[in-house]
C-alpha positions in Angstrom: 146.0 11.7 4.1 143.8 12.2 1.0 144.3 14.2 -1.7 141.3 16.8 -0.4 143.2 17.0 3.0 146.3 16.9 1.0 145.2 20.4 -0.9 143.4 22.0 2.2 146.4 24.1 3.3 146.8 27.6 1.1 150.8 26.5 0.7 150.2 23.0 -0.5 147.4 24.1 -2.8 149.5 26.9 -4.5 152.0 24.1 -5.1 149.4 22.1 -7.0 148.6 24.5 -8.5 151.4 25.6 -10.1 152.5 21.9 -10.9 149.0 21.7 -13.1 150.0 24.8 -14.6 153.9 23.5 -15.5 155.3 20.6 -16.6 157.6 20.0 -13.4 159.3 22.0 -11.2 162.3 23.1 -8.8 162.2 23.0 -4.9 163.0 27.0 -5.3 160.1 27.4 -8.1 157.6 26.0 -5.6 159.1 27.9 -2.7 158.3 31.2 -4.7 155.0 30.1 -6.0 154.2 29.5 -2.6 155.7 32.7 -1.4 157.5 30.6 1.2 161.3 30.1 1.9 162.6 26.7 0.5 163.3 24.9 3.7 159.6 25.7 5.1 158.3 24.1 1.6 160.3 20.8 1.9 157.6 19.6 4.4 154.8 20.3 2.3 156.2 18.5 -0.6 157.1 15.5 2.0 153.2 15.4 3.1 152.2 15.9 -0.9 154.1 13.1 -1.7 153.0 10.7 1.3 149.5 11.4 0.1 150.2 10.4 -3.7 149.7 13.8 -5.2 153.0 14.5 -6.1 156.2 12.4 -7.8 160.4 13.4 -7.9 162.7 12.4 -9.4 166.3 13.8 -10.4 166.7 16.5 -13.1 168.9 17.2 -16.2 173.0 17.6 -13.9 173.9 20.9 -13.8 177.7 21.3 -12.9 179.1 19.1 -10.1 177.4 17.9 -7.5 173.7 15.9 -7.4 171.1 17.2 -9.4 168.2 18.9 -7.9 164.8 17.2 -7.8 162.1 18.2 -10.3 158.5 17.6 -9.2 155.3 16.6 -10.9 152.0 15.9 -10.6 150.9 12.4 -10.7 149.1 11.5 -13.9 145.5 10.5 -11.8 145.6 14.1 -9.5 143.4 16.7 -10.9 142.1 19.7 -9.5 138.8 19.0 -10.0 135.6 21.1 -8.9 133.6 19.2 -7.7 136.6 18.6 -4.9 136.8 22.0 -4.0 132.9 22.1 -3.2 133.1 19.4 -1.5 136.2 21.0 0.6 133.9 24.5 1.0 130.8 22.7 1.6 133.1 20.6 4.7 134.6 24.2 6.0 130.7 25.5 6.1 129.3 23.0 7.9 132.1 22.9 10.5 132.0 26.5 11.2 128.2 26.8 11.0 128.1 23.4 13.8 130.5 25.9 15.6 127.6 28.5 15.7 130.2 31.5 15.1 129.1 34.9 15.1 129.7 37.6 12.2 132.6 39.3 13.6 134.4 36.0 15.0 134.2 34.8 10.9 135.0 37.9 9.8 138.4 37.7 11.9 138.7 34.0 10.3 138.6 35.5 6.9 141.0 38.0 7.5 143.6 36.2 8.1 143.2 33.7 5.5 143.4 36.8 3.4 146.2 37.8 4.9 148.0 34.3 4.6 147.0 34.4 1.0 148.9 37.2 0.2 152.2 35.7 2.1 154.6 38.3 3.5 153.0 41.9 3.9 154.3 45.0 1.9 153.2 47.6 -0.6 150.8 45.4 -3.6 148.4 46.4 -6.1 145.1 46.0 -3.7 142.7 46.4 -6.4 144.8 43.5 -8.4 145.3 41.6 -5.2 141.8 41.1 -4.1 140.0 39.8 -6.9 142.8 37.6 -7.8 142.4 36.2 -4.4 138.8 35.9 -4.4 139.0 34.0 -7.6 140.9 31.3 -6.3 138.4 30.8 -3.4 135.8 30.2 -6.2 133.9 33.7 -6.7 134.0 35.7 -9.8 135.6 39.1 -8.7 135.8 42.1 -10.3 137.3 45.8 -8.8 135.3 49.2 -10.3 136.5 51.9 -8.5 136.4 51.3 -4.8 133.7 48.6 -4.9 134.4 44.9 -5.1 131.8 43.5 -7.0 131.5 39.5 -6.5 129.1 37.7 -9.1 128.0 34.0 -9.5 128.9 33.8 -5.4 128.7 30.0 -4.2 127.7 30.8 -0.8 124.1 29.8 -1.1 125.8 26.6 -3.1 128.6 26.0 -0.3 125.8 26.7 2.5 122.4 26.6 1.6 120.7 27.1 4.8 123.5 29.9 6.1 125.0 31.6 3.3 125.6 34.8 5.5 128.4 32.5 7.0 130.2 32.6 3.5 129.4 36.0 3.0 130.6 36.9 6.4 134.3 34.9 5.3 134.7 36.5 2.0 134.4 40.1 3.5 136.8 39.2 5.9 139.2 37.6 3.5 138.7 41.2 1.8 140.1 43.1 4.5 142.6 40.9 5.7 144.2 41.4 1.5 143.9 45.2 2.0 145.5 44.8 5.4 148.6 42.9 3.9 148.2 45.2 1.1 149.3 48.2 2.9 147.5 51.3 2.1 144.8 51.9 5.0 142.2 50.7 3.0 139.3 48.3 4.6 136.1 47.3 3.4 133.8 50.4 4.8 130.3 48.8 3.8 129.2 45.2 2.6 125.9 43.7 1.0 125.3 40.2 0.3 122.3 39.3 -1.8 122.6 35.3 -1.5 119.6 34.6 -3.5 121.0 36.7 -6.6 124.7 34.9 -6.2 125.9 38.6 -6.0 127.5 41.0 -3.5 129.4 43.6 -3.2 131.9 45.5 -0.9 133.0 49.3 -0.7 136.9 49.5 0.3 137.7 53.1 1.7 139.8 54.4 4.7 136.6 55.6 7.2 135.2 53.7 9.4 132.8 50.7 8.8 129.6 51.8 8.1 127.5 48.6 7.9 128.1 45.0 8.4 127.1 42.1 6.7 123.8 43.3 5.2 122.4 40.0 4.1 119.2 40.6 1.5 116.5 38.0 2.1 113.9 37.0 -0.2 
């Protein structure tokens, strides 16, 4: 497994993430970074470590009994851009060979969105969405009920189908606000691929327009 295949689950990559950010860590600091129980994380950190991203080794004893295992990053893994494009750019052309329709991507992005999040309940959802658009690589910002996205990489990501992208992040959209609780859903989108910008309106009606791509 490479590193890129290594990171590709949302779990694993919130564990990397968090290691960048800290100089080692607990199995139970993981498990709550990754907003999963302990004994589902041990796997990942097994298939992290068989893929040279991540070292143990024992920490300082605390009271009887063997000390717990503190992780790191190896020295060499970095969380580079330029392997996250080439991840996205990967995920585009698989779906786009797949010839997938709006709604069916849509669906996909919801319930990455709603895996992001981890276990629904009661959040914040004009916190929670940009903060998880952000880590799929778009510049997010909440005013009022419209999610404005900026410097998109969908015509980056997929040059010749960007509407796929666009079509994804919506989705991931409404599957946040569905873990979110609330009621709220994206009403009405628009995409502007050319201009890296877009923008959705969250409300409680019904959706009033899909996936308005601008063109030219």
């Amino acid at each position: 497994m490479t590193v890129i295949e290594a990171i590709a689950d949302p779990a694993r990559l919130a564990i990397v993430r968090h290691l960048g950010e800290h100089d080692g860590a607990s199995l139970s600091d993981l498990a709550s970074a990754a907003g999963l129980h302990p004994n589902t994380v041990r796997p990942h950190l097994a298939a992290l470590q068989d893929a040279d991203v991540l070292t143990s080794e024992p920490g300082e004893p605390d009271g009887p009994g063997r000390p717990a295992l503190v992780y790191r990053l190896r020295p060499d893994v970095t969380l580079a851009a330029t392997d996250f494009r080439m991840l996205a750019e990967l995920l585009a052309a698989a779906v786009a060979h797949g010839d997938l329709q709006p709604e069916q991507l849509h669906s996909i992005g919801a319930e990455w969105g709603r895996f992001m999040l981890g276990r629904p309940g009661p959040r914040d959802a004009r916190r929670e969405v940009p903060a998880a658009l952000e880590r799929l690589g778009f510049d997010a910002r909440v005013k009022g009920d419209v999610v404005e996205l900026r410097s998109c990489p969908c015509p980056v990501v997929s040059p010749q189908r960007p509407g796929l992208m666009c079509a994804l992040s919506t989705g991931v959209i409404d599957g946040v606000l569905a873990a979110s609780g609330g009621g709220l859903r994206v009403v009405s989108d628009r995409h502007d691929p050319a201009a890296r910008r877009c923008q959705a309106t969250m409300g409680t009606g019904r959706r009033r327009r899909r996936w308005l791509i601008k063109r030219g």
